[in-house]
C-alpha positions as CSV (number, residue, x, y, z in Angstrom):
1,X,163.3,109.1,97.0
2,X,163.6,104.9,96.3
3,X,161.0,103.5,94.8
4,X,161.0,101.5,97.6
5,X,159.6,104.1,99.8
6,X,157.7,105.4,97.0
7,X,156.0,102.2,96.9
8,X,155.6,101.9,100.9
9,X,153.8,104.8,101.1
10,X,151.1,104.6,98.3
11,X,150.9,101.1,100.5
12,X,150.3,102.4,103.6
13,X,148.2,105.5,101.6
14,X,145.9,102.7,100.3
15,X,145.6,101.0,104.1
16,X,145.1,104.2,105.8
17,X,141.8,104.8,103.0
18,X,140.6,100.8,103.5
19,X,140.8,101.7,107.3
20,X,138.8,104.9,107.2
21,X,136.4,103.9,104.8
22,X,134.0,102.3,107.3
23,X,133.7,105.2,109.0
24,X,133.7,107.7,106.5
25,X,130.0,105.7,105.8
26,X,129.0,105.6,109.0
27,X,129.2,108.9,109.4
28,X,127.5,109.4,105.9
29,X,124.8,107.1,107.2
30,X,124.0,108.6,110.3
31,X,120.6,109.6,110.9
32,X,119.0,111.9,111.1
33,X,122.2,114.5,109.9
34,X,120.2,117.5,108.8
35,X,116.6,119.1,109.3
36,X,113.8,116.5,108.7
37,X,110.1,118.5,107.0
38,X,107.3,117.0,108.6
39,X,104.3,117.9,106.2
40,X,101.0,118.2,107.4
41,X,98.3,118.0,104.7
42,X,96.0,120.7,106.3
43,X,96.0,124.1,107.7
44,X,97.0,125.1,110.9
45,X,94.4,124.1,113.6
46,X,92.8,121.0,112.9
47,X,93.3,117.3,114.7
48,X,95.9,116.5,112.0
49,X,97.7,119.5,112.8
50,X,97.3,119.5,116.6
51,X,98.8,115.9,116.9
52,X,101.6,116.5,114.2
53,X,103.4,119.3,115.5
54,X,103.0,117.6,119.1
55,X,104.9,114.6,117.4
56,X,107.2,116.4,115.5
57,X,108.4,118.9,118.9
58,X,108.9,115.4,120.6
59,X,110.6,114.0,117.3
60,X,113.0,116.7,117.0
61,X,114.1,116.5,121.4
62,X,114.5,112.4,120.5
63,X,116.5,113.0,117.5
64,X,118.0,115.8,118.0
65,X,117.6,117.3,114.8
66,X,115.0,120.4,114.1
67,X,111.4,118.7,112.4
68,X,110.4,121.8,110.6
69,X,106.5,121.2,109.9
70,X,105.1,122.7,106.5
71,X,101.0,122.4,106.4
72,X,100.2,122.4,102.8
73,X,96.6,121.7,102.2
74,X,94.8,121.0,98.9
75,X,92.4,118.4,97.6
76,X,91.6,116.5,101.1
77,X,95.4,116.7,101.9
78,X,96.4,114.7,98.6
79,X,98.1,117.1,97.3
80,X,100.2,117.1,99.9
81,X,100.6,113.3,100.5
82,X,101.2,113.1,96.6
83,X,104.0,115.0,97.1
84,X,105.8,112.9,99.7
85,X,105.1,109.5,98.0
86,X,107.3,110.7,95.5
87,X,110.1,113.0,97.7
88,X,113.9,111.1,97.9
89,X,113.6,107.5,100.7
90,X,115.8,109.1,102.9
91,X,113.9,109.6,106.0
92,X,114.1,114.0,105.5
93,X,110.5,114.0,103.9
94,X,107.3,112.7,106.0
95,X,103.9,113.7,106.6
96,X,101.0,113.0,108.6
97,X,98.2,110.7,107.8
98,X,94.7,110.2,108.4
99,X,92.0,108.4,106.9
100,X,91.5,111.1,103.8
101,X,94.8,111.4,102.8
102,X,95.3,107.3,103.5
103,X,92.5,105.2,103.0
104,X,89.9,106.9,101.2
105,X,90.5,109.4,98.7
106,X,92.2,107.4,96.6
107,X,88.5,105.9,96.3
108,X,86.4,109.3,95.5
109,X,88.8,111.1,93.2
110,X,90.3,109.7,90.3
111,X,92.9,112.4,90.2
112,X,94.4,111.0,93.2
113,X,97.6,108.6,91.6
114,X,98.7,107.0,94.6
115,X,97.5,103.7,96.3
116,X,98.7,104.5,100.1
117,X,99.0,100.6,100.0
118,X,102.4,100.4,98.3
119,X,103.4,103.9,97.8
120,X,104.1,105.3,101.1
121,X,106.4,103.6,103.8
122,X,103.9,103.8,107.0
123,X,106.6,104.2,110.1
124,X,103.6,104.4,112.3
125,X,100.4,105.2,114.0
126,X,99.7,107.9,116.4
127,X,96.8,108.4,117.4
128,X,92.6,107.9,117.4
129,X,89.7,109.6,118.0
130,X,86.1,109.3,117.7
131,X,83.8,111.2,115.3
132,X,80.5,112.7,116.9
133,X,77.1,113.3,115.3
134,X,76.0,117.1,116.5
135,X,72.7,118.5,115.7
136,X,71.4,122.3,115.2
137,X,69.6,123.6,118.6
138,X,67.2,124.2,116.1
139,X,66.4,120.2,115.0
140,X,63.9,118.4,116.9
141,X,65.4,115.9,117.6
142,X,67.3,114.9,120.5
143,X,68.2,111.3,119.8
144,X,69.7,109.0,116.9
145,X,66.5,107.4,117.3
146,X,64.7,111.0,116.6
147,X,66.9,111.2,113.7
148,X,66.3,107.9,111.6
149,X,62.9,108.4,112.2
150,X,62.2,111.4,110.6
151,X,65.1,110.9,108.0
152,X,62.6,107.8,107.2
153,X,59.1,110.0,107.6
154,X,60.6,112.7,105.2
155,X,63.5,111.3,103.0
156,X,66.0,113.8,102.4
157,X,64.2,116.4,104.5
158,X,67.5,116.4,106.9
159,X,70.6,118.5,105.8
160,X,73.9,116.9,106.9
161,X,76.7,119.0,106.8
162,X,79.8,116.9,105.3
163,X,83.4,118.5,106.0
164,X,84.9,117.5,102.5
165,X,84.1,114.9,99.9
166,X,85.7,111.3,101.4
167,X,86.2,112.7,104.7
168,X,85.6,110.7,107.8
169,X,82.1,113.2,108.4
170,X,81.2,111.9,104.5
171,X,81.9,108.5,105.7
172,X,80.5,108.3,108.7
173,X,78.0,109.8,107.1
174,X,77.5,107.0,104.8
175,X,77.9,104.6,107.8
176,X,74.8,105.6,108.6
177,X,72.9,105.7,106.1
178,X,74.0,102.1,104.9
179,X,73.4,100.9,108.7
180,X,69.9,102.5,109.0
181,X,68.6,102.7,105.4
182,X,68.1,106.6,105.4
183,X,69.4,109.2,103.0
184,X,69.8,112.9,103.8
185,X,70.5,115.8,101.4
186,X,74.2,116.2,101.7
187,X,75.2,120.1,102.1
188,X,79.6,120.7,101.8
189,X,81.6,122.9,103.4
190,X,85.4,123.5,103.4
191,X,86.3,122.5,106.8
192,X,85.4,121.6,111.0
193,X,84.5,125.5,111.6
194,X,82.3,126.8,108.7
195,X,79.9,123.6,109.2
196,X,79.8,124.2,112.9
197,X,78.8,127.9,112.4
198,X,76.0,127.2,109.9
199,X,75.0,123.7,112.6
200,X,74.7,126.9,115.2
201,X,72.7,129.0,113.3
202,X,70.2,126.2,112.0
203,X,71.1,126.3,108.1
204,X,72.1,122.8,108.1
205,X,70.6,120.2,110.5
206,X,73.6,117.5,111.6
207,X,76.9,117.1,111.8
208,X,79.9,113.9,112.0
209,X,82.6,115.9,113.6
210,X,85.8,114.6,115.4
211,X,85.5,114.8,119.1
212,X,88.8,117.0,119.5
213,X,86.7,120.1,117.0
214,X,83.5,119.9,119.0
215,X,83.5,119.3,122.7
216,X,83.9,122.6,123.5
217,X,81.0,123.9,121.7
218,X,78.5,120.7,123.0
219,X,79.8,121.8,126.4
220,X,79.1,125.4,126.0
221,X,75.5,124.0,125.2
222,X,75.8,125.5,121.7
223,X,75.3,122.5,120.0
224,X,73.9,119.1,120.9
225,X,75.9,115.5,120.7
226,X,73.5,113.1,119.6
227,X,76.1,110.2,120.1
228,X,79.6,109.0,120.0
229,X,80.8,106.9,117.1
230,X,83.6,105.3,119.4
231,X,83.6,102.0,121.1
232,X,83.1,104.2,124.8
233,X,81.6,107.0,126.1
234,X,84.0,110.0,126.2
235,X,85.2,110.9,129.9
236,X,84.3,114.2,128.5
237,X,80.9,114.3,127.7
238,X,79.5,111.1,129.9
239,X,75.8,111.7,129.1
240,X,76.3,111.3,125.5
241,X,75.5,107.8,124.4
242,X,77.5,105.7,121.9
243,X,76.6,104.5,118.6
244,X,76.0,100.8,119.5
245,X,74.2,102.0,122.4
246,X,71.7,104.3,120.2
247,X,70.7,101.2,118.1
248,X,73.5,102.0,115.6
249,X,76.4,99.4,116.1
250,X,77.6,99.4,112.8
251,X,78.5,103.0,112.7
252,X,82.1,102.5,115.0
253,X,84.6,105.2,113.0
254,X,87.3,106.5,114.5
255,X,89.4,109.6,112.6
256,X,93.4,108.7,113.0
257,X,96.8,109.6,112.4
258,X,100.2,108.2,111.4
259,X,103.5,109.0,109.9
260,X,104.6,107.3,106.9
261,X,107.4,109.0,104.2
262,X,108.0,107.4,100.5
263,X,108.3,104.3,99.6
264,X,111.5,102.0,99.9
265,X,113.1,103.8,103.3
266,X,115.8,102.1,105.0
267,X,114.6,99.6,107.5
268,X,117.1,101.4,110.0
269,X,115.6,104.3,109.6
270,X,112.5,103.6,109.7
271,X,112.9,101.4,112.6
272,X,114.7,104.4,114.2
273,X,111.2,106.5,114.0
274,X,109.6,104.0,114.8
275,X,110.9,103.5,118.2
276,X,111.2,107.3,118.7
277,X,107.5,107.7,118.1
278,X,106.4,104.5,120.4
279,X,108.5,106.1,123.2
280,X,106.8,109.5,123.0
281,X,103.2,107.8,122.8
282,X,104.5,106.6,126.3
283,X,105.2,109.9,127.8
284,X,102.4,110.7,130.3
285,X,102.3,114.1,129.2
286,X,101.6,112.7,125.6
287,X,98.9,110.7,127.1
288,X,97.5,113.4,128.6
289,X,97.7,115.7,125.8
290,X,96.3,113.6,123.6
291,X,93.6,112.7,126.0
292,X,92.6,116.4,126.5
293,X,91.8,116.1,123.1
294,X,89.9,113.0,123.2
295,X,92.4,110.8,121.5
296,X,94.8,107.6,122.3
297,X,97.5,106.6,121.7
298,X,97.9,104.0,118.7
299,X,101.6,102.8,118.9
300,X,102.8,99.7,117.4
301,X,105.3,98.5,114.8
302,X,105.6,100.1,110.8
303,X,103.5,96.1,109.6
304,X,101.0,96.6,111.9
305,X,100.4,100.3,110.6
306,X,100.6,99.1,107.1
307,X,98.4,96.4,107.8
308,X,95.7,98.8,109.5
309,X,96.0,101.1,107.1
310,X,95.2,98.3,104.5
311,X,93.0,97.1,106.5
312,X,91.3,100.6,106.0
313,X,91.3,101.0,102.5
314,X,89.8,97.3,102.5
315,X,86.7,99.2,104.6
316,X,86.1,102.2,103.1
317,X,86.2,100.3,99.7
318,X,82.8,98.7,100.1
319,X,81.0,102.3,101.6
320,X,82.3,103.9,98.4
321,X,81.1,101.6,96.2
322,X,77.6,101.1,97.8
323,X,77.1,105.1,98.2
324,X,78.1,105.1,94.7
325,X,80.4,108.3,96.1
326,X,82.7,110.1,93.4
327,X,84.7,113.5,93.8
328,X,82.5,115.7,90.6
């Protein structure tokens, strides 16, 4: 063979290469190519949960990729969250937020090393809910009013049931103490369920619980909703007043959600979820599922879900440092 045509065809070798180069990256770059984890920083069951695998069954129909979720719970969900802030940016690792895992324990627990701030990407909220504030059948006392006023006759004399050190019941918690100048002796538990049961049986006396873990019981007429710490009344329990209306307007907390993944994620990509998720927070039977549970919708774009969660951490800054509130 002339070196010629020896020399023609590493030529058109080299232009052949050149011209499929584009696309062999575009076809590297498409995503999502592969399975995408969705952690969840609790166990199976609660709000967290509940709205996560809803988002990550509509994820997976959008982007046609399987969203496999993994709950992994540990330390208020930071173990969890930890985790992801430090997985690969490339859109196959996310988890769920809420205001534990992404504003405030960061502030109680020293052992928690990330600042949600700049070591997450936030792709998005998902969705609100209010907290409520349930009393034992038990407890006399059958208003907020009832409450501060025998939290200031006895101080201390009132066991509040918290759900977790820094959670949004230890918060709200402290809302209210803060707003009304009372103090109660604080009693943990591990979670929604163990705190309801004891509420029930009269070994603690109140309770900040989200909406979505209660209703059921308050409408059962096993426990007693004292008020609503949203901004409304819920459609679901219209006789029970809300916070501002009880004399408490500073105590306005609402437990949320979002999806974020590791910091530094391609804007594409994160753009791309982005869209996906403010498209299924459109889908009436979204709404409605969401609703059932006595949550909306919260979409918007991945700055204004970095701003509010800022924004958050901001908040819950000046509680934690008034309470004086530190994971032992």
């Amino acid at each position: 063979m002339s070196k010629f045509l020896l020399g023609r065809r590493a030529v058109l070798s080299l232009s052949l290469a050149a011209a499929l180069a584009p696309l062999a990256v575009c076809a590297q770059a498409a995503y999502p190519n592969k399975p995408i984890t969705l952690v969840i920083p609790f166990p199976p069951g609660g709000q967290t949960d509940v709205v996560g695998r809803l988002i990550g069954e509509r994820l997976s129909q959008r982007l046609g990729q399987t969203v496999v979720v993994d709950n992994k719970p540990g330390v208020n969900g930071s173990l969890a969250s930890d985790a992801v802030a430090r997985a690969k940016p490339d859109g196959y690792t996310l988890v769920i937020g809420g205001p534990g895992t992404h504003a405030i324990n960061q502030l109680v627990n020293p052992n928690v090393k990330y600042d949600t701030r700049k070591d997450f990407t936030h792709i998005a909220m998902l969705g609100r809910g209010p907290m409520l504030l349930l009393a034992s059948p038990a407890l006399k006392a059958n208003s907020v009013a009832d409450v501060v006023a025998l939290a200031k006759a006895k101080p201390d004399s009132l066991n509040m049931a918290l759900t977790g050190i820094g959670s949004s019941s230890h918060m709200t918690t402290e809302l209210l103490k803060q707003s009304a100048g009372i103090s109660f002796t604080n009693v943990p538990y591990k979670g929604d369920m163990p705190a309801m049961t004891d509420l029930i049986g009269g070994q603690a006396d109140l309770l900040f619980v989200p909406a979505t873990s209660a209703i059921s019981f308050v409408q059962a007429g096993k426990l007693r909703a004292l008020a609503v710490t949203g901004s409304k009344r819920l459609e679901s329990l219209p006789d029970v007043p809300t916070m501002p209306e009880a004399g408490q307007p500073q105590v306005i907390n609402y437990s949320w959600t979002s999806l974020a993944g590791p910091p530094g994620m391609p804007a594409d990509i994160v753009q791309k979820l982005n869209q996906a998720c403010r498209d299924i927070l459109a889908e009436p039977e979204v709404i409605a599922r969401l609703a059932a549970m006595s949550n909306e919708t919260a979409p918007g774009t991945p700055e204004q879900a970095a701003g509010f969660i800022a924004s958050e951490v901001a908040r819950w800054t000046d509680v934690v440092k008034k309470g004086n509130i530190q994971v032992q």
